[in-house]
N, CA, C and O atoms as a GROMACS GRO file, in nm:
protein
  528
    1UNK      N    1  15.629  -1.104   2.898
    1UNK     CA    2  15.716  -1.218   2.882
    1UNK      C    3  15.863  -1.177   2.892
    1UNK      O    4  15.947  -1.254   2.938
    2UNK      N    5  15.895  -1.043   2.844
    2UNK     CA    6  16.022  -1.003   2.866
    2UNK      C    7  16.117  -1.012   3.014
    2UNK      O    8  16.233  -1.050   3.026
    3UNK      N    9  16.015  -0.961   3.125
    3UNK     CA   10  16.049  -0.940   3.229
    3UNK      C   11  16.071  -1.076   3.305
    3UNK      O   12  16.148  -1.090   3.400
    4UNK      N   13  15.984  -1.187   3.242
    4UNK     CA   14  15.984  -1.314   3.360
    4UNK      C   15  16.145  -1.413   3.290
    4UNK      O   16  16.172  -1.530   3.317
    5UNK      N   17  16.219  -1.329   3.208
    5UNK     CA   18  16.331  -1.452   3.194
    5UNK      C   19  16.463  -1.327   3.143
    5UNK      O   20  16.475  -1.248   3.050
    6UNK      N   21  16.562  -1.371   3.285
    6UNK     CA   22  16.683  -1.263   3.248
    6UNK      C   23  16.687  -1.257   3.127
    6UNK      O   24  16.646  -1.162   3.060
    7UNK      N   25  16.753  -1.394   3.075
    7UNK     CA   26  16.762  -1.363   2.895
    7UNK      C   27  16.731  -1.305   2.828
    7UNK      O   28  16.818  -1.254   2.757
    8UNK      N   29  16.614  -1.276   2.807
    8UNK     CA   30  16.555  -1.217   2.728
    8UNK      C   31  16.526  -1.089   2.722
    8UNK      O   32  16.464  -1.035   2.630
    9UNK      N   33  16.582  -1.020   2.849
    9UNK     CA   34  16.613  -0.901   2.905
    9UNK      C   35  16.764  -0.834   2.819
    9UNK      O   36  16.788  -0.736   2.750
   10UNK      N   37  16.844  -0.954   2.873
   10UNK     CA   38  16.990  -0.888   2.826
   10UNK      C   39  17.006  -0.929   2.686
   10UNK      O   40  17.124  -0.922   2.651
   11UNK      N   41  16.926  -0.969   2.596
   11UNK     CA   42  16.947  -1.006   2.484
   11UNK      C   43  16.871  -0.898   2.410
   11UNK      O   44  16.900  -0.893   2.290
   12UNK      N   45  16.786  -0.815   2.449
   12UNK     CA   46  16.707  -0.708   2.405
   12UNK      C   47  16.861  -0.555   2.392
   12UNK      O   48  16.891  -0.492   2.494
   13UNK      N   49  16.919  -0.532   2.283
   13UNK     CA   50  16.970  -0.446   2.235
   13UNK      C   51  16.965  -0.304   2.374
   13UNK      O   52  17.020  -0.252   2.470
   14UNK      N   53  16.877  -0.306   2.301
   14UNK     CA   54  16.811  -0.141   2.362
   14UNK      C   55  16.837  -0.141   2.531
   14UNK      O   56  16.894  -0.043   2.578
   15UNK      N   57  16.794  -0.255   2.623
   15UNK     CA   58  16.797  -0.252   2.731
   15UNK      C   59  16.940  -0.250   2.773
   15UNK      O   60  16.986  -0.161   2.845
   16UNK      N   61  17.025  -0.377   2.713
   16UNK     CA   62  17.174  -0.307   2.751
   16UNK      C   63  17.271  -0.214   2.668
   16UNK      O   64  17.389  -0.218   2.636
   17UNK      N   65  17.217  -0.172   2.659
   17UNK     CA   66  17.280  -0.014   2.594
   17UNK      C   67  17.270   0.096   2.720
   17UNK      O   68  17.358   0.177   2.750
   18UNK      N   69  17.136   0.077   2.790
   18UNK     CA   70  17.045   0.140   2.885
   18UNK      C   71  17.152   0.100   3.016
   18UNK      O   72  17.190   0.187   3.095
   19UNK      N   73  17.189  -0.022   3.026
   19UNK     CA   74  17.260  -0.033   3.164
   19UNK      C   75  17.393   0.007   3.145
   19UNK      O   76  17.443   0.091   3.220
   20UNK      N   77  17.430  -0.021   3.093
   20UNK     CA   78  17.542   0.026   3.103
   20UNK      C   79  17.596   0.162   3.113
   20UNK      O   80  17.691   0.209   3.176
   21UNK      N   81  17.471   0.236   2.998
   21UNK     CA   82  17.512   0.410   3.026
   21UNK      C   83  17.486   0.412   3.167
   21UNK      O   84  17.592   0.441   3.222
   22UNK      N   85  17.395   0.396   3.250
   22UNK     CA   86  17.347   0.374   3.399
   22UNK      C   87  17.495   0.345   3.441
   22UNK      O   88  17.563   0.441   3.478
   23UNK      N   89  17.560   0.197   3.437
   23UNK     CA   90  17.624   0.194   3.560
   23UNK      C   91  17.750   0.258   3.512
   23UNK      O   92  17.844   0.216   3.580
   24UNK      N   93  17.795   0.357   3.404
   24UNK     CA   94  17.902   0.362   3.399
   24UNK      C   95  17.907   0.496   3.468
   24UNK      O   96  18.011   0.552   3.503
   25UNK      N   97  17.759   0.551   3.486
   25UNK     CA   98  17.758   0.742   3.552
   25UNK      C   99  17.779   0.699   3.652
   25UNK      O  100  17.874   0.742   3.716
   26UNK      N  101  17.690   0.586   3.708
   26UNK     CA  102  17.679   0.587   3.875
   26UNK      C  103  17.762   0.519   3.962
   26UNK      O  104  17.735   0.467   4.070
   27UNK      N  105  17.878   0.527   3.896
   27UNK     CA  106  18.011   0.453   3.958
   27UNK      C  107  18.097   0.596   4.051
   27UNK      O  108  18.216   0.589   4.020
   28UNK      N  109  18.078   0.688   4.127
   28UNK     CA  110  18.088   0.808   4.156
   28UNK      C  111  18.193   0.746   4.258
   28UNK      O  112  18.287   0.823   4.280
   29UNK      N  113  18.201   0.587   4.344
   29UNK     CA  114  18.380   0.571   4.415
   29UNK      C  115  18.510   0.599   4.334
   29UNK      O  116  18.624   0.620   4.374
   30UNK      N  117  18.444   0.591   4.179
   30UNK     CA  118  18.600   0.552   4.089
   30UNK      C  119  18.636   0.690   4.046
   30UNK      O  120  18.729   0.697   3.966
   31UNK      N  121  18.576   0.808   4.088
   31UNK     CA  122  18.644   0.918   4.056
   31UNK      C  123  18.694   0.978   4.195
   31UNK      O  124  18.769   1.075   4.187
   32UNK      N  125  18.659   0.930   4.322
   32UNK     CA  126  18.751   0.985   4.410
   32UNK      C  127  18.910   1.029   4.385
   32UNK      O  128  18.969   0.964   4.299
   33UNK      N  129  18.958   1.098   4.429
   33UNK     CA  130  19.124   1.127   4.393
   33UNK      C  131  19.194   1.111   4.531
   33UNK      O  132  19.124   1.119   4.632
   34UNK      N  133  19.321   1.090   4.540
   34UNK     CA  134  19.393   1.058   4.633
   34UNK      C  135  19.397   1.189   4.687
   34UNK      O  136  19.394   1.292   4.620
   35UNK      N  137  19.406   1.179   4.845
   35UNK     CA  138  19.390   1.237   4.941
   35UNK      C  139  19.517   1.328   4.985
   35UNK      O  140  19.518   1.423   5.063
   36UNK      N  141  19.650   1.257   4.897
   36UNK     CA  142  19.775   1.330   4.906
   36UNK      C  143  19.747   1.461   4.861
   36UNK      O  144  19.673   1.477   4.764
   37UNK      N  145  19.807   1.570   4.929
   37UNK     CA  146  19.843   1.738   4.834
   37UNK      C  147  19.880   1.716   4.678
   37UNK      O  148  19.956   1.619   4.673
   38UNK      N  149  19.867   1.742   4.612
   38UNK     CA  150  19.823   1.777   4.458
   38UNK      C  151  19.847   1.645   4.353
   38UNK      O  152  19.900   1.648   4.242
   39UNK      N  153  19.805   1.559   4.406
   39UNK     CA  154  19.782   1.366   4.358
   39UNK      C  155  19.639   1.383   4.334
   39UNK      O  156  19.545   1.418   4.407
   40UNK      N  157  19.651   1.339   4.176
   40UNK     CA  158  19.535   1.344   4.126
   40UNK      C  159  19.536   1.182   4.044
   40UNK      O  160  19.503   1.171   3.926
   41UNK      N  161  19.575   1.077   4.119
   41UNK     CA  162  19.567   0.968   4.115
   41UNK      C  163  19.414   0.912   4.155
   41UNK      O  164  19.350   1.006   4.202
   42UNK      N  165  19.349   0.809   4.153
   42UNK     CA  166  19.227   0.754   4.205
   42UNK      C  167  19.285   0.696   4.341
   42UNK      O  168  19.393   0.644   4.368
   43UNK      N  169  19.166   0.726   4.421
   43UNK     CA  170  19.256   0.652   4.556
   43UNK      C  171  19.171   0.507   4.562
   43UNK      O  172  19.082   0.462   4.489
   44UNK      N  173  19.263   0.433   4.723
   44UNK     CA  174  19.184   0.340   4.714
   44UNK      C  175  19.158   0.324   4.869
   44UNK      O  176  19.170   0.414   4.952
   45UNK      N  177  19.119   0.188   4.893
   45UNK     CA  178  19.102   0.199   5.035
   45UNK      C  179  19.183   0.271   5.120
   45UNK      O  180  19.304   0.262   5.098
   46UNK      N  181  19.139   0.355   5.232
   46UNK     CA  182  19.202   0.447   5.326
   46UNK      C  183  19.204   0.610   5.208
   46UNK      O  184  19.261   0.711   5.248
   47UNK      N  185  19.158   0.608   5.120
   47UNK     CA  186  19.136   0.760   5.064
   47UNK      C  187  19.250   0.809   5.022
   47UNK      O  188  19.277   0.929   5.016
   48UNK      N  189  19.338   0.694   4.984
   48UNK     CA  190  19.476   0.682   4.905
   48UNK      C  191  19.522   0.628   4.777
   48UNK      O  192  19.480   0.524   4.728
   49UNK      N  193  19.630   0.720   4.715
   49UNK     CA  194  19.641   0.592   4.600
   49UNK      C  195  19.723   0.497   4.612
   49UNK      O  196  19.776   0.514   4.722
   50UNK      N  197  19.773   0.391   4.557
   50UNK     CA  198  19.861   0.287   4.574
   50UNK      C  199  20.010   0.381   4.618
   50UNK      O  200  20.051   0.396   4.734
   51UNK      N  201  20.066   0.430   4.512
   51UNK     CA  202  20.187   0.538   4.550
   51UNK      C  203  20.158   0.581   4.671
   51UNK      O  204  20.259   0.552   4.736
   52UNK      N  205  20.060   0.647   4.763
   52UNK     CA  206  20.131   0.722   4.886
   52UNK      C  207  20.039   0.622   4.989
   52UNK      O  208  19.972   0.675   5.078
   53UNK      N  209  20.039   0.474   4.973
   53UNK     CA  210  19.970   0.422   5.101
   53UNK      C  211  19.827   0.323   5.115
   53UNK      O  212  19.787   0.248   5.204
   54UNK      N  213  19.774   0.361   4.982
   54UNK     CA  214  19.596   0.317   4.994
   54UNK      C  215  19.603   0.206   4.962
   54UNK      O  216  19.717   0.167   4.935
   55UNK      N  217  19.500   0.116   4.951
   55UNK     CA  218  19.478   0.000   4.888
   55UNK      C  219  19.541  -0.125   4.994
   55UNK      O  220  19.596  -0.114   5.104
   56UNK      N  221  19.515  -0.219   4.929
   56UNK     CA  222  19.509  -0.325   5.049
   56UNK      C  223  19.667  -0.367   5.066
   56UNK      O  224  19.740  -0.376   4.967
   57UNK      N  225  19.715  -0.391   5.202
   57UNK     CA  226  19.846  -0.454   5.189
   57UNK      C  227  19.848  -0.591   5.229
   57UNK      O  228  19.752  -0.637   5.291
   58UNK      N  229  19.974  -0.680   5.194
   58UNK     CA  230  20.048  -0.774   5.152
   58UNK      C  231  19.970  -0.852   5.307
   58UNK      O  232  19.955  -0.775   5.402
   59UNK      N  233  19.930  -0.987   5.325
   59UNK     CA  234  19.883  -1.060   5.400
   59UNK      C  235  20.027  -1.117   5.491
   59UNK      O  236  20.015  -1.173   5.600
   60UNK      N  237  20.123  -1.097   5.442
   60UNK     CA  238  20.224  -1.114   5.571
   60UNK      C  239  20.262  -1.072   5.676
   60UNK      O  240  20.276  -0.949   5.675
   61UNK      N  241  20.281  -1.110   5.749
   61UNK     CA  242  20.311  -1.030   5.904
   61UNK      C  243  20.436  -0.905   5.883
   61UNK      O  244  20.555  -0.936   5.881
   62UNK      N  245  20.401  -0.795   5.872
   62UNK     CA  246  20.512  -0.716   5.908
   62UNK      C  247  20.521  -0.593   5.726
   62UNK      O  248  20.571  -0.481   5.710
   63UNK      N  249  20.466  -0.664   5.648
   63UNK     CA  250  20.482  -0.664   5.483
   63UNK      C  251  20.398  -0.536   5.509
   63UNK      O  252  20.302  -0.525   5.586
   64UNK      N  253  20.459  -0.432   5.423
   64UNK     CA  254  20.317  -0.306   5.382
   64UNK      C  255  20.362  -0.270   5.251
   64UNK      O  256  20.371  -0.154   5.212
   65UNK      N  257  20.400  -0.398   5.164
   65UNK     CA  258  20.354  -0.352   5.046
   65UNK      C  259  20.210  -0.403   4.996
   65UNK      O  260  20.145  -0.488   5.056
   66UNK      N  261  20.169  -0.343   4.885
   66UNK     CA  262  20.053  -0.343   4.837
   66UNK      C  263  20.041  -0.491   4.736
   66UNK      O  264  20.128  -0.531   4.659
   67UNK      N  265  19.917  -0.548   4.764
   67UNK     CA  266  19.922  -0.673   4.727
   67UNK      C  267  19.846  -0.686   4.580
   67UNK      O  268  19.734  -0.639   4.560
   68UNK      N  269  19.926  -0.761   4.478
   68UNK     CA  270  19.889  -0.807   4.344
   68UNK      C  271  19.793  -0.859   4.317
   68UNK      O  272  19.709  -0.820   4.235
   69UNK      N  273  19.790  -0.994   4.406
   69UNK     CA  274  19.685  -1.087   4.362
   69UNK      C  275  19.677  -1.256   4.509
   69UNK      O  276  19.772  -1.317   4.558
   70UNK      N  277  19.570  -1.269   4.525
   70UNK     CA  278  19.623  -1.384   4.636
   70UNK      C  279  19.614  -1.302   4.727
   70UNK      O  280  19.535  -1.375   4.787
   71UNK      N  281  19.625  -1.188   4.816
   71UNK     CA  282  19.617  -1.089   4.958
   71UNK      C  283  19.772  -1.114   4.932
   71UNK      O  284  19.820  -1.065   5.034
   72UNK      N  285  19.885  -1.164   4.850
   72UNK     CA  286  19.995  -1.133   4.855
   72UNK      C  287  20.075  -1.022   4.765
   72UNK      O  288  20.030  -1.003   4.652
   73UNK      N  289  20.197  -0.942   4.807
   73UNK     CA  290  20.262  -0.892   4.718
   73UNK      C  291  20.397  -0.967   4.637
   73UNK      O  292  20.447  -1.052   4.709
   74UNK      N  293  20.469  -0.951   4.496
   74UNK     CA  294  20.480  -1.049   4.460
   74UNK      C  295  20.619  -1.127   4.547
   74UNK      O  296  20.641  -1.248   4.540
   75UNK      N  297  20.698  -1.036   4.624
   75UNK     CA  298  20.774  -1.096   4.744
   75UNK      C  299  20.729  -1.211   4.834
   75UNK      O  300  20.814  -1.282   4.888
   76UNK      N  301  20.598  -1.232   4.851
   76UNK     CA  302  20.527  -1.322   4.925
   76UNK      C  303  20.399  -1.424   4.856
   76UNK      O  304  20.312  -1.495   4.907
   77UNK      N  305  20.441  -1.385   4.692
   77UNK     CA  306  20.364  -1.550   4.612
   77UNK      C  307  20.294  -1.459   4.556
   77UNK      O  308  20.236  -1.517   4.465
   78UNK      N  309  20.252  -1.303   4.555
   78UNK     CA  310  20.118  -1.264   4.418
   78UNK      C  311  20.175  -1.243   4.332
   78UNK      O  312  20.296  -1.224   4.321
   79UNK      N  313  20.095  -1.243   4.259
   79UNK     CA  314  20.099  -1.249   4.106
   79UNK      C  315  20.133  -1.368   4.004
   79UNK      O  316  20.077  -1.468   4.048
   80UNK      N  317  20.191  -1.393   3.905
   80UNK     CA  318  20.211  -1.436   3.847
   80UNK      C  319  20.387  -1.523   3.868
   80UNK      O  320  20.497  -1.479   3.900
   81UNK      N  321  20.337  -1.654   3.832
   81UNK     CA  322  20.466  -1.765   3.929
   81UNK      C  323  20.550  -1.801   3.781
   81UNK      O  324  20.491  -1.786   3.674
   82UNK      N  325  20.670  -1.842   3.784
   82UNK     CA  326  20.734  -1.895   3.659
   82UNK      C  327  20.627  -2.034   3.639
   82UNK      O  328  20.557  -2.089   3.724
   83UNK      N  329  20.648  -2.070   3.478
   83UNK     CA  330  20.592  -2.216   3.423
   83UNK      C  331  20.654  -2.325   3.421
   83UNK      O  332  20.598  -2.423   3.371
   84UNK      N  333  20.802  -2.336   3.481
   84UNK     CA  334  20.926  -2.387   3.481
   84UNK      C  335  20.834  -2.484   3.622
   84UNK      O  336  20.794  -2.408   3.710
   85UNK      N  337  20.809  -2.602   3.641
   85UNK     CA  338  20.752  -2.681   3.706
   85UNK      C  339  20.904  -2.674   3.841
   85UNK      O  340  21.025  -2.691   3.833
   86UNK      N  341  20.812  -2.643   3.948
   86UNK     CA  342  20.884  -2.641   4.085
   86UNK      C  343  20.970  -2.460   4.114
   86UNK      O  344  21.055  -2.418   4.192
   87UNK      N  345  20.912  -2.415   4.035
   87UNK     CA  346  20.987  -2.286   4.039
   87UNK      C  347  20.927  -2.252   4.108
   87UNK      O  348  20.851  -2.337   4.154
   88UNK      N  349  20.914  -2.095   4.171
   88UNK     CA  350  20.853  -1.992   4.260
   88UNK      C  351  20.878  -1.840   4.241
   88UNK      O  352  20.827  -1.757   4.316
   89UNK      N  353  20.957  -1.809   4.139
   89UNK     CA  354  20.996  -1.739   4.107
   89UNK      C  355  20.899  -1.631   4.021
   89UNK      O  356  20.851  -1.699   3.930
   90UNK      N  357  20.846  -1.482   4.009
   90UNK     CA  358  20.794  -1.437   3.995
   90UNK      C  359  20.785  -1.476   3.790
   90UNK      O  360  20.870  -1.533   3.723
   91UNK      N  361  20.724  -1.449   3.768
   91UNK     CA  362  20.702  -1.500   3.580
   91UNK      C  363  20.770  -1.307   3.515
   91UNK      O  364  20.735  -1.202   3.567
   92UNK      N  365  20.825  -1.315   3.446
   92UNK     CA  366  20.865  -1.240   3.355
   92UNK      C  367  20.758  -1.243   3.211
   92UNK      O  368  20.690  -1.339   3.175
   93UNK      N  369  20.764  -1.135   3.157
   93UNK     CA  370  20.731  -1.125   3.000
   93UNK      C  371  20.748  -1.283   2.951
   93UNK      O  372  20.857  -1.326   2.985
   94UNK      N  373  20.670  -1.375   2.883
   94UNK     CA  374  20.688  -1.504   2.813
   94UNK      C  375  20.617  -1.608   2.938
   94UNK      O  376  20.613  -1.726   2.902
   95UNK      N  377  20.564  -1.584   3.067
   95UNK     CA  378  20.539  -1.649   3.127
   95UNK      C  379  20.658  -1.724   3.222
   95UNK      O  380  20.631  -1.826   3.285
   96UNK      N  381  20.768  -1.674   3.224
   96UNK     CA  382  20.857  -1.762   3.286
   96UNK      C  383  20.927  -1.640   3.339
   96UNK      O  384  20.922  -1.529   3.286
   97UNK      N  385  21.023  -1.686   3.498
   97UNK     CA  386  21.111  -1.569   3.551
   97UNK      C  387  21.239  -1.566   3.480
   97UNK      O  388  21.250  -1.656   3.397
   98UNK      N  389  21.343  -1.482   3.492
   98UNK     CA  390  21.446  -1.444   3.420
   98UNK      C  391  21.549  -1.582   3.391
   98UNK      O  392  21.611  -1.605   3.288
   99UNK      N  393  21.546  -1.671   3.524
   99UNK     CA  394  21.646  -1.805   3.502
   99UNK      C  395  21.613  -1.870   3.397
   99UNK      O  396  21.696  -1.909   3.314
  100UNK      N  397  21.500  -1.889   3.390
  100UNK     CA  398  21.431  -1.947   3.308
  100UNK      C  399  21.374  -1.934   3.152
  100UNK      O  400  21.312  -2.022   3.093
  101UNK      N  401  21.405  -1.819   3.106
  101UNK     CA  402  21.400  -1.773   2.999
  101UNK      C  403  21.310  -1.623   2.951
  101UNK      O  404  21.330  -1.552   2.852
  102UNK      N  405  21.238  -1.611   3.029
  102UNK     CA  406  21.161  -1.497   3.067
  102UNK      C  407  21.206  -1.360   3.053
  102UNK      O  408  21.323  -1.322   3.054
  103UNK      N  409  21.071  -1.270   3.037
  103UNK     CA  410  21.153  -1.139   3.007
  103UNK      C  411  21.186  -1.080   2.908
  103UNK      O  412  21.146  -1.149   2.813
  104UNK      N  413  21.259  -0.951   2.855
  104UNK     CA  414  21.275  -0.919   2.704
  104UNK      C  415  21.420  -0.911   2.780
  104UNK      O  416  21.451  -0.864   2.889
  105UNK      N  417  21.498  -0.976   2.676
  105UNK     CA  418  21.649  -0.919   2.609
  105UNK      C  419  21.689  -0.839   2.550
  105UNK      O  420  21.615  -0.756   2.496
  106UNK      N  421  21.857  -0.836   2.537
  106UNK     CA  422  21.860  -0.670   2.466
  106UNK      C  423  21.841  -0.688   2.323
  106UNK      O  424  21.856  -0.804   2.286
  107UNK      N  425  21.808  -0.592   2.222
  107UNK     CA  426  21.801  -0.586   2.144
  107UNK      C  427  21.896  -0.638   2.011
  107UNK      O  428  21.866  -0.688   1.903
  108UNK      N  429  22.024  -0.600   2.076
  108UNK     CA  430  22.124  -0.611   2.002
  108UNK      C  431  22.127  -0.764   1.983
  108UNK      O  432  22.068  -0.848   2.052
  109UNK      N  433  22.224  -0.787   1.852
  109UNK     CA  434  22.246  -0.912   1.809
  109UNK      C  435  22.317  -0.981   1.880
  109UNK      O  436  22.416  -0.919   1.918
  110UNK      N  437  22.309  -1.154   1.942
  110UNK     CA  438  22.404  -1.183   1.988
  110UNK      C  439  22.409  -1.142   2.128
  110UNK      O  440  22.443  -1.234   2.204
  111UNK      N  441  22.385  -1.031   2.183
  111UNK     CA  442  22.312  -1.014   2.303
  111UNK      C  443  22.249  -1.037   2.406
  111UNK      O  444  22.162  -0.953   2.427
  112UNK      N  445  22.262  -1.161   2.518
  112UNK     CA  446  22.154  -1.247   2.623
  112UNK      C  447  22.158  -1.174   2.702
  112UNK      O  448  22.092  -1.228   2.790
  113UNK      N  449  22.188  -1.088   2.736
  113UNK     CA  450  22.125  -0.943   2.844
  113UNK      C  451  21.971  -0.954   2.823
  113UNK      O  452  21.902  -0.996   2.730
  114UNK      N  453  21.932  -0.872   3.008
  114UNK     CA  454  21.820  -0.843   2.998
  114UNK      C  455  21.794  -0.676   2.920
  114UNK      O  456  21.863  -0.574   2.915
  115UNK      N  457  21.720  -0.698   2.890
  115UNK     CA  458  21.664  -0.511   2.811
  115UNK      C  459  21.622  -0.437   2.931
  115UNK      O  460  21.555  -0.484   3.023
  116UNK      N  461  21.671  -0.306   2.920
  116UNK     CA  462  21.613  -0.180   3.060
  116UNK      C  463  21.534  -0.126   2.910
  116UNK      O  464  21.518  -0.178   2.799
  117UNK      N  465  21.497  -0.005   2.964
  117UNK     CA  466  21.401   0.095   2.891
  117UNK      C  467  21.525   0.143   2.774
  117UNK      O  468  21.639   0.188   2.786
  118UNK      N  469  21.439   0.109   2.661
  118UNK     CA  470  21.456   0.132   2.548
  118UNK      C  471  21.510   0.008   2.444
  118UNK      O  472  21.571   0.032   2.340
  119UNK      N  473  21.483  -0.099   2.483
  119UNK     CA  474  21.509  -0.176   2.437
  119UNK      C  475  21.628  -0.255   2.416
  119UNK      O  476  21.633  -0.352   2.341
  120UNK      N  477  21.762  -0.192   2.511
  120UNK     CA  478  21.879  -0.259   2.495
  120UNK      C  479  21.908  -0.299   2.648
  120UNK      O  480  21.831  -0.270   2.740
  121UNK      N  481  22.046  -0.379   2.666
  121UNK     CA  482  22.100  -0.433   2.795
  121UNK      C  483  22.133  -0.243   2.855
  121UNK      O  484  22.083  -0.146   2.797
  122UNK      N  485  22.241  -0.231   2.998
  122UNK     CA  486  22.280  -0.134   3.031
  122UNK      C  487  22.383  -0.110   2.913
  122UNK      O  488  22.392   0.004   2.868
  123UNK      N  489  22.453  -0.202   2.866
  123UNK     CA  490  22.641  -0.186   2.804
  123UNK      C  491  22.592  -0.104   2.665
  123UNK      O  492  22.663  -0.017   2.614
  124UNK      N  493  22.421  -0.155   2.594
  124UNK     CA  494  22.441  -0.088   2.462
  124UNK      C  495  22.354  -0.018   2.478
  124UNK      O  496  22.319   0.055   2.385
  125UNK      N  497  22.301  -0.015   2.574
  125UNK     CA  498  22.237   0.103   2.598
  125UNK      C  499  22.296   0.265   2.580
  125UNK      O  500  22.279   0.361   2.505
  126UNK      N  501  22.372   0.227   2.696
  126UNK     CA  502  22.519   0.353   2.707
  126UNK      C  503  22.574   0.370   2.530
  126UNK      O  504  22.558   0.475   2.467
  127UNK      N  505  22.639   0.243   2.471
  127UNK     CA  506  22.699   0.305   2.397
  127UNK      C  507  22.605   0.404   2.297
  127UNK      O  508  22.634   0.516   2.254
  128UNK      N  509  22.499   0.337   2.277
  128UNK     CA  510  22.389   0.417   2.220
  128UNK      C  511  22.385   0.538   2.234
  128UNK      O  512  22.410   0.611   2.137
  129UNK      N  513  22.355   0.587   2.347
  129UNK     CA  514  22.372   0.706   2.407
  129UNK      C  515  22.449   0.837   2.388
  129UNK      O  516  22.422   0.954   2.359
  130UNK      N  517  22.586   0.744   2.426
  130UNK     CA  518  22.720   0.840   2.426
  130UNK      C  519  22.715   0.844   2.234
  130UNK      O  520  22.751   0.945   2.175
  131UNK      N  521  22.685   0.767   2.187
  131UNK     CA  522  22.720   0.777   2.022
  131UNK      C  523  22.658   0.897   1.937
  131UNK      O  524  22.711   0.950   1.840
  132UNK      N  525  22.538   0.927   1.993
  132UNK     CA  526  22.438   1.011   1.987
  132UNK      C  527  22.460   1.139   1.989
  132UNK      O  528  22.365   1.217   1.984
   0.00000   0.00000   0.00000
């Protein structure tokens, strides 16, 4: 009775415990490595990784960047769109692009800068820095 109804297959403990150790060995494409000299990245289509070339590119005529989502890259509509109704603009952190409110700001108080790495605009960033 087990065998004549999926359910009751994948609801049996023991059996998916069983597949999964299975398909997680016998996945032997996802350890390929990129084909570049000493890139030990996973490659992708063409025996590359995204960085030096592989993987699928951008569905526009002429475009070879590597595409997000949609066969587009986000220059040409992939990925993720602002929520701002009529926008087109790529979505930032919060779901919305930078016009629109999107994105992290700087840290500092008072502050409507966007944040670079480390959590502040460029201006307190620096002073941060130099203070240091």
């Amino acid at each position: 009775m087990r065998s004549s109804s999926r359910n009751s297959v994948d609801s049996d403990d023991s059996n998916a415990v069983d597949v999964r150790a299975t398909s997680s060995t016998s996945t032997s494409r996802h350890s390929r490595r990129c084909g570049f000299p000493e890139c030990q990245k996973a490659a992708k289509r063409g025996g590359l990784c995204i960085s030096h070339g592989g993987g699928k590119k951008c569905a526009v005529e002429g475009c070879t960047t590597s595409i997000v989502s949609r066969g587009r890259c986000v220059a040409h509509g992939g990925g993720k769109r602002c929520q701002t109704p009529d926008c087109t603009k790529s979505a930032q952190t919060g779901g919305f692009c930078w016009v629109h409110g999107g994105g992290k700001k700087c840290g500092f108080q008072g502050c409507k800068k966007r944040a670079q790495s480390g959590g502040a605009c460029i201006s307190h960033g620096m002073q941060h820095t130099s203070s240091a």
